[in-house]
C-alpha positions as CSV (number, residue, x, y, z in Angstrom):
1,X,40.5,114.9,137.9
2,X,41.7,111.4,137.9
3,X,44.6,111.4,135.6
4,X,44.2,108.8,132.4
5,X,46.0,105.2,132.5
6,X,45.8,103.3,129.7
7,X,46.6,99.4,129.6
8,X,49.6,98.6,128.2
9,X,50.8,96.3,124.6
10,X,52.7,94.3,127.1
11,X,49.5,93.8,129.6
12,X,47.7,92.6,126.4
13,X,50.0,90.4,125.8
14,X,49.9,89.4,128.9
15,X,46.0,88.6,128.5
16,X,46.6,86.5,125.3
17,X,49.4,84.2,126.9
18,X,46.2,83.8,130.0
19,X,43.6,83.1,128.0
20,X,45.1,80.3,126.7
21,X,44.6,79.0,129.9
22,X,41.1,78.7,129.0
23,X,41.5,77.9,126.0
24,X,42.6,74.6,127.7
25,X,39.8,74.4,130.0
26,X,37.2,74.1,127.0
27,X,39.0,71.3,125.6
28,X,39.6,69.8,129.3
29,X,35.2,70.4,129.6
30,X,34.4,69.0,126.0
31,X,36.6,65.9,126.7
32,X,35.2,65.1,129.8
33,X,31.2,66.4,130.0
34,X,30.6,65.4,133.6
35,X,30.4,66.6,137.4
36,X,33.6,66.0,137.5
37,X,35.2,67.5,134.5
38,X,32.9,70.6,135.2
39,X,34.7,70.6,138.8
40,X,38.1,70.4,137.6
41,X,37.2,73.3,135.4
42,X,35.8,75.5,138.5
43,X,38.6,74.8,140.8
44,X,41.4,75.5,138.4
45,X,40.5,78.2,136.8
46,X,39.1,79.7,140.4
47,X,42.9,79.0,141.7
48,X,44.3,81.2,138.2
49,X,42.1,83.8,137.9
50,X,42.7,84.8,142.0
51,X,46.2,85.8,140.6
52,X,45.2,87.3,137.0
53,X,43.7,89.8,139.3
54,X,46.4,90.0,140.9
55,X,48.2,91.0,138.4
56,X,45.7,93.3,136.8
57,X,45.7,95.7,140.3
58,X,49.6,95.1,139.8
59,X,49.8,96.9,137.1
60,X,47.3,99.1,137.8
61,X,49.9,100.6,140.7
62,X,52.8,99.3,138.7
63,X,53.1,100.2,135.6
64,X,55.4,97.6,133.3
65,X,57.4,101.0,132.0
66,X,60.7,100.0,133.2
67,X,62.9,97.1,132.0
68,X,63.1,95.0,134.8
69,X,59.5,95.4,135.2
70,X,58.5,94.2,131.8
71,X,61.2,91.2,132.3
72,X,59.5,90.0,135.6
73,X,56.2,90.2,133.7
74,X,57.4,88.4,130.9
75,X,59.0,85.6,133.0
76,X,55.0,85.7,134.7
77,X,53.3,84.9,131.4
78,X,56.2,82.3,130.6
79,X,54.9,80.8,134.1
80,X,51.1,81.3,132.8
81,X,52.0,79.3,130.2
82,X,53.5,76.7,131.9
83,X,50.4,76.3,134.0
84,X,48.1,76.3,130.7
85,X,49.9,73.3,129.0
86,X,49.7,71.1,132.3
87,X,46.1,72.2,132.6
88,X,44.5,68.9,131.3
89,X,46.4,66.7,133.5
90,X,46.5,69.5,136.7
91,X,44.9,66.5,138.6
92,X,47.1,64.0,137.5
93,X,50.8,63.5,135.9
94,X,50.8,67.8,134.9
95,X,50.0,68.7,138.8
96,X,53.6,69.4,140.1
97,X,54.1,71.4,136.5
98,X,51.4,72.9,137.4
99,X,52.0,73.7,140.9
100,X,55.3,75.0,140.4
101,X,54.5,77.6,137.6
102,X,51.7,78.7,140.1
103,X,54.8,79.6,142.4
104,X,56.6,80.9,140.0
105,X,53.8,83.4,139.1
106,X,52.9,84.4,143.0
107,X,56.8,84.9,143.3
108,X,56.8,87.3,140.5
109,X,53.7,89.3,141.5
110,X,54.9,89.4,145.1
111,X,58.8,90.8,143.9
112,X,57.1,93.5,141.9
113,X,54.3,94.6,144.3
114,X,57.5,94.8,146.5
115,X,58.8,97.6,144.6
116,X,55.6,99.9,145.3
117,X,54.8,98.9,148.5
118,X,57.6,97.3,150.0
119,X,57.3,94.3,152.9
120,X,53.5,95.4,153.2
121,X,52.9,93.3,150.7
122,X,53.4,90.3,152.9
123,X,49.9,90.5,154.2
124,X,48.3,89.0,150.7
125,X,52.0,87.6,149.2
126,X,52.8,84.9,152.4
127,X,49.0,83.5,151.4
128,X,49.6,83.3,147.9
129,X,52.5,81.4,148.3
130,X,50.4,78.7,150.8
131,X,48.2,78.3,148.1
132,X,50.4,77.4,145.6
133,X,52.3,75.2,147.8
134,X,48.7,73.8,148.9
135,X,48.2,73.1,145.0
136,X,51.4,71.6,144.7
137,X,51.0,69.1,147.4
138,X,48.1,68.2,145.5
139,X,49.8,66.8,142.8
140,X,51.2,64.1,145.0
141,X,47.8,62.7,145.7
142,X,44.8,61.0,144.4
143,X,41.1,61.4,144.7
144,X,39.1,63.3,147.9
145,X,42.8,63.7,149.3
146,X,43.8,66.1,145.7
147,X,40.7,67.5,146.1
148,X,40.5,68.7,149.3
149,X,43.7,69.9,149.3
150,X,42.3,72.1,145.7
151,X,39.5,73.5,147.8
152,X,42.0,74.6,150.5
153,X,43.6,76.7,148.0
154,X,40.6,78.1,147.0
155,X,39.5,78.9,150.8
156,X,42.6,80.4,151.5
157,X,41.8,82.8,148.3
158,X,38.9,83.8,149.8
159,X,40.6,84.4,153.3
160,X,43.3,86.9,151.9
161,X,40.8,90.0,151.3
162,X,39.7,90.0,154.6
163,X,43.3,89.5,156.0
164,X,44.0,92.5,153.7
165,X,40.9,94.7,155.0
166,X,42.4,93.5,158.6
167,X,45.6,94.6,158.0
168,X,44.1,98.3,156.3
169,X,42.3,98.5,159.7
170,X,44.4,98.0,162.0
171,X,47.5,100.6,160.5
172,X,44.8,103.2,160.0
173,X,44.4,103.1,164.1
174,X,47.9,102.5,164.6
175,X,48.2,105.8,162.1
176,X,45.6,107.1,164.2
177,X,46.6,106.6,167.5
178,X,50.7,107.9,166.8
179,X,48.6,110.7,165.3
180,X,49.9,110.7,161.9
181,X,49.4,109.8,158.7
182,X,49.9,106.6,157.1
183,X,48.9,104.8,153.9
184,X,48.0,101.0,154.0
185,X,48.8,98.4,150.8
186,X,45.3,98.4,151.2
187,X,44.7,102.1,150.7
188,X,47.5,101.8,147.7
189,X,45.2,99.1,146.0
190,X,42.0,101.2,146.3
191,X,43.2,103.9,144.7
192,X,43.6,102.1,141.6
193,X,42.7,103.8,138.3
194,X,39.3,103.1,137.4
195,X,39.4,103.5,133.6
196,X,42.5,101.0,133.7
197,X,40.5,98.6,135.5
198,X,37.5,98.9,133.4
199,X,39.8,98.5,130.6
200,X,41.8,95.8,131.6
201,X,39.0,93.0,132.1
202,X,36.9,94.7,129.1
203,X,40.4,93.1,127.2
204,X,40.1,90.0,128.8
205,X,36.6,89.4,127.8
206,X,36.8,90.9,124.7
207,X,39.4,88.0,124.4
208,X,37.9,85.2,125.9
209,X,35.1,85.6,123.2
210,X,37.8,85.1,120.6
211,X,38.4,82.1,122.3
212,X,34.5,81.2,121.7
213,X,34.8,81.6,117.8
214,X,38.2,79.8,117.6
215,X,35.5,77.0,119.0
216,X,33.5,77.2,116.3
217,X,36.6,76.6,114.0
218,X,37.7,73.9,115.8
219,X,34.1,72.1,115.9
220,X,33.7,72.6,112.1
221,X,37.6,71.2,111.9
222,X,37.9,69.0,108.4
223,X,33.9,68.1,108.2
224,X,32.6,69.8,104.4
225,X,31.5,73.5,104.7
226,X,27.5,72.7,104.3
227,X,24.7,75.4,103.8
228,X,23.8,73.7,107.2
229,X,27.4,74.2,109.1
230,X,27.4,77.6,108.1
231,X,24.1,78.3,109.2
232,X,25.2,77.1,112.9
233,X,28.5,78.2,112.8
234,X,26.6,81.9,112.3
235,X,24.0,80.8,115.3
236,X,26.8,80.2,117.5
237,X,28.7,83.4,116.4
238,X,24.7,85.6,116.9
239,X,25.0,84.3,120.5
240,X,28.8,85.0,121.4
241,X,27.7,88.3,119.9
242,X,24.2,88.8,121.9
243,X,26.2,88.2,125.1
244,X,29.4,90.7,123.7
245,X,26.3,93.1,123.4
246,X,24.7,92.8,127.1
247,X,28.3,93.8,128.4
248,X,30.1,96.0,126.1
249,X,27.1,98.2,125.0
250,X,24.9,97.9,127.6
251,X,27.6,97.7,130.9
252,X,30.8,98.6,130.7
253,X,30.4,102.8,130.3
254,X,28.5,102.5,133.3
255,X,30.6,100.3,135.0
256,X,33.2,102.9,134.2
257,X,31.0,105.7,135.7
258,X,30.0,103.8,139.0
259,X,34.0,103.0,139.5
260,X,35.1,106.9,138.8
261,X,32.5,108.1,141.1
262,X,33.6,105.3,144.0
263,X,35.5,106.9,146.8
264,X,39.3,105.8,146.1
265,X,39.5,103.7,149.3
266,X,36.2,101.6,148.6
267,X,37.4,101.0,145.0
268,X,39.4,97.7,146.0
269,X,36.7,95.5,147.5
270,X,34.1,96.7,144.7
271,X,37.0,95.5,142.3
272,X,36.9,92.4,143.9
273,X,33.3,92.0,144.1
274,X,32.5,92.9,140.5
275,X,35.8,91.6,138.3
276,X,36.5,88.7,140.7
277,X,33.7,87.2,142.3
278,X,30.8,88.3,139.2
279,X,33.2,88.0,136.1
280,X,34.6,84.3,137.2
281,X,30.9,82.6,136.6
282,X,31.0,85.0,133.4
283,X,34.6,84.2,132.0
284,X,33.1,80.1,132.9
285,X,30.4,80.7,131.3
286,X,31.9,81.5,127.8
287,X,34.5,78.6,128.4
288,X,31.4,76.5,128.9
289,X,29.5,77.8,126.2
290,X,32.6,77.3,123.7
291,X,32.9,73.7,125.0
292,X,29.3,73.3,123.8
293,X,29.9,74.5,120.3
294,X,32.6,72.6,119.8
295,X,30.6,69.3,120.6
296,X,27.5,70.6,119.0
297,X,28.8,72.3,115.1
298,X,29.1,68.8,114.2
299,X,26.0,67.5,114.8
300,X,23.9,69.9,113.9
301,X,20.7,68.1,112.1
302,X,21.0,65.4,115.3
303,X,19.6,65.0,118.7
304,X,22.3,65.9,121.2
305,X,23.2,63.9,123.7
306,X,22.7,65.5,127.3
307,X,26.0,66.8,127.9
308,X,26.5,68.9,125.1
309,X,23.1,70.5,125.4
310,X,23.2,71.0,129.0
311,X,26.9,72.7,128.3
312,X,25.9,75.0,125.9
313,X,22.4,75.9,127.5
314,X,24.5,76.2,130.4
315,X,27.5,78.2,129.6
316,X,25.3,80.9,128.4
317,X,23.2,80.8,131.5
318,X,26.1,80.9,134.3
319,X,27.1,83.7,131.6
320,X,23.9,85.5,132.7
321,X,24.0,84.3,136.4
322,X,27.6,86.5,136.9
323,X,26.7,89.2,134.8
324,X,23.2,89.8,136.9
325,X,25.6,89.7,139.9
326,X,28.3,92.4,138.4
327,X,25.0,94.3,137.5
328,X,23.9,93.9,141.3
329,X,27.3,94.8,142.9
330,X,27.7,98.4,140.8
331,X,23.5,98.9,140.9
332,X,23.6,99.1,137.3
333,X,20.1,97.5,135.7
334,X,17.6,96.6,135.0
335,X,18.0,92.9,135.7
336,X,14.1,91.9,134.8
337,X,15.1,90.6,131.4
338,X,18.3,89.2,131.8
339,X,17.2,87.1,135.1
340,X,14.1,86.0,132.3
341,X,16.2,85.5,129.6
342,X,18.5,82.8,132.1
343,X,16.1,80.8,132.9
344,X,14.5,80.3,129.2
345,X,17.9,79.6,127.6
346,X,18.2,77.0,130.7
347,X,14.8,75.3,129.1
348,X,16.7,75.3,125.3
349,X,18.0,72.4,126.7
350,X,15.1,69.7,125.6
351,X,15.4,71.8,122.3
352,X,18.1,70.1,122.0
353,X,18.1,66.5,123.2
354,X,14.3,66.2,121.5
355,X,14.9,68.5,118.3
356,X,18.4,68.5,116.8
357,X,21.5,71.0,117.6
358,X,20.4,73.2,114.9
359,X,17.4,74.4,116.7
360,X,18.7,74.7,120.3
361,X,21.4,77.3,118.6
362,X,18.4,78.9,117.1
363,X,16.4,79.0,120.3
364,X,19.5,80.7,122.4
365,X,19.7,82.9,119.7
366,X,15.8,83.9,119.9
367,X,15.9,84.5,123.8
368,X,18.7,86.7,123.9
369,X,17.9,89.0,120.8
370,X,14.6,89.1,123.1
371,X,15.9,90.0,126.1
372,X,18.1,92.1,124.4
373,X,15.1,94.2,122.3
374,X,13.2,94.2,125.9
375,X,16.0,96.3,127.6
376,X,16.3,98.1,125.0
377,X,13.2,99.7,125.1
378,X,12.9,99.9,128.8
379,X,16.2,101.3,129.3
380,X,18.2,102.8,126.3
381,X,21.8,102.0,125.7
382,X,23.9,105.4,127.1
383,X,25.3,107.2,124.1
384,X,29.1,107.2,123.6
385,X,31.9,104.4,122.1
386,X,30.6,101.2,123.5
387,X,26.7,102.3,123.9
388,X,26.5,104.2,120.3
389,X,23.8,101.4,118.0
């Protein structure tokens, strides 16, 4: 029986000082509705959310119940913090801030993972420390030159599992070989606790939709509470809560299950596959989404320009693009209505640009409810905390 490991007041504290990174991403998006804007926004919070995982399999092995541990994880949030208020300007005057507050929080991660695991750690730590120095050096440059030296980073993100599964190879037959046992950092991460994991990112998204009503707030700002900007601000609230719905009642008990029933060893790469690589276009997609409200509660009765309605359309889309993929990745489905239900809220957008904002909100909320009352019937909700309703 896998014993219980709860997260932590300090690793939700944690999370709030993070998400404030993306807080800072939905303004950077609503300022800025382009190609460009939207790329800044992928490649940023790509580079930060490589080490909030990090940090969520760190205390997964390391708990933060010793004082020095809770003082280097406090200094890592003060770094977090650092790199959320030099956000906006992260490819211009903010990028060295930037850049060294990333070090600062690889540095941290890699002293701490040291006290579990030792110098193994080196196989992921030296990499995490080239890509903050890559990210760095990009603040000393302008144009395709910051850029590529931004997608670097990300490449060498996507390098360090496979150096990791490398390294877990080849000391199992070294291990094998002396004829004796030995356990890799790589064995150490995969036998994380799965209802901490679970846990942990249910937090962080559970979060990141507070983020999406502070949005609404923000939109409505000083403009006259209307029957009208009520009305939206509740359509815009139905959909953050539609999409709460598909994950926390629908997904994350099972999510939960498939984890506790994964062999220990095989538990880090499925981590990686389902809260890295799925729950990055989901965690965008909310940002997005909150970008779009923000641009859209004050225009309610109006056409919308394209921006704002492709954002908004959008966000909830790539929403449903990443949770179809965590769904794919644990085998968890149906995915029928959901895949459906993506392309539809795509086609809100001319709802929008043609009709007024009003309606577009009302269409999101009509597809999803759909999709929603579809599943529903096809597959019940499991019974139990997050699938009771």
């Amino acid at each position: 029986m896998e014993a219980e490991h709860r997260v932590s007041t300090l690793e939700l504290f944690f999370d709030l000082v993070f998400v404030f990174t993306i807080t800072q991403l939905t303004v950077l998006l609503a300022d800025d509705i382009s190609l460009r804007g939207a790329g800044q926004v992928v490649v940023i919070f790509t580079v930060l959310f490589w080490m909030y995982g990090g940090y969520a399999h760190l205390t997964n092995q390391v708990p933060p119940d010793r004082t020095a541990r809770r003082v280097l994880l406090i200094l890592a949030m003060g770094a977090f913090l650092v790199c959320a208020l030099a956000v906006p300007t992260a490819f211009g005057a903010g990028g060295v801030a930037f850049g060294l507050g990333y070090l600062c929080v690889v540095l941290v991660h890699s002293a701490l993972f040291t006290q579990a695991h030792g110098l193994g750690v080196l196989w992921f730590a030296l990499p995490n420390v080239l890509c903050a120095l890559v990210v760095t050096a990009a603040a000393y440059f302008d144009g395709p030159p910051a850029w590529g030296l931004w997608l670097l980073a990300l490449l060498i993100q996507f390098v360090v599992p496979q150096v990791v599964q490398r390294a877990a190879a080849s000391g199992q037959e070294q291990a094998a070989n002396a004829e004796r046992a030995t356990t890799t950092v790589s064995d150490q991460l995969g036998g994380m606790s799965s209802g901490h994991l679970v846990e942990r990112h249910g937090l962080l998204l559970i979060i990141v939709f507070g983020e999406s009503v502070i949005a609404i707030g923000i939109g409505v700002g000083s403009l006259t509470l209307s029957p009208g900007i009520a009305a939206g601000a509740f359509l815009a609230l139905a959909i953050a809560s539609a999409l709460w719905w598909m994950y926390f009642v629908r997904d994350e008990g099972r999510a939960e299950e498939v984890f506790a029933e994964t062999a220990p060893e095989r538990r880090f790469k499925l981590a990686m596959l389902a809260y890295y690589y799925a729950f990055l276009p989901m965690l965008l997609g909310i940002a997005a989404f909150a970008a779009g409200v923000k641009k859209t509660i004050g225009h309610l009765g109006e056409q919308l320009d394209p921006g704002p309605a492709v954002v908004l359309a959008g966000g909830v889309a790539v929403y449903l693009a990443g949770d179809l993929a965590f769904r794919a990745v644990l085998g968890i489905g149906p995915a029928r209505f959901r895949a459906a239900a993506m392309v539809l809220v795509l086609a809100t957008v001319p709802v929008g640009t043609a009709a007024a904002g009003m309606w577009q909100l009302l269409a999101l909320v009509v597809v999803l409810m759909a999709a929603l009352a579809a599943e529903a019937r096809s597959c019940p909700a499991p019974a139990g905390p997050t699938g009771s309703g």
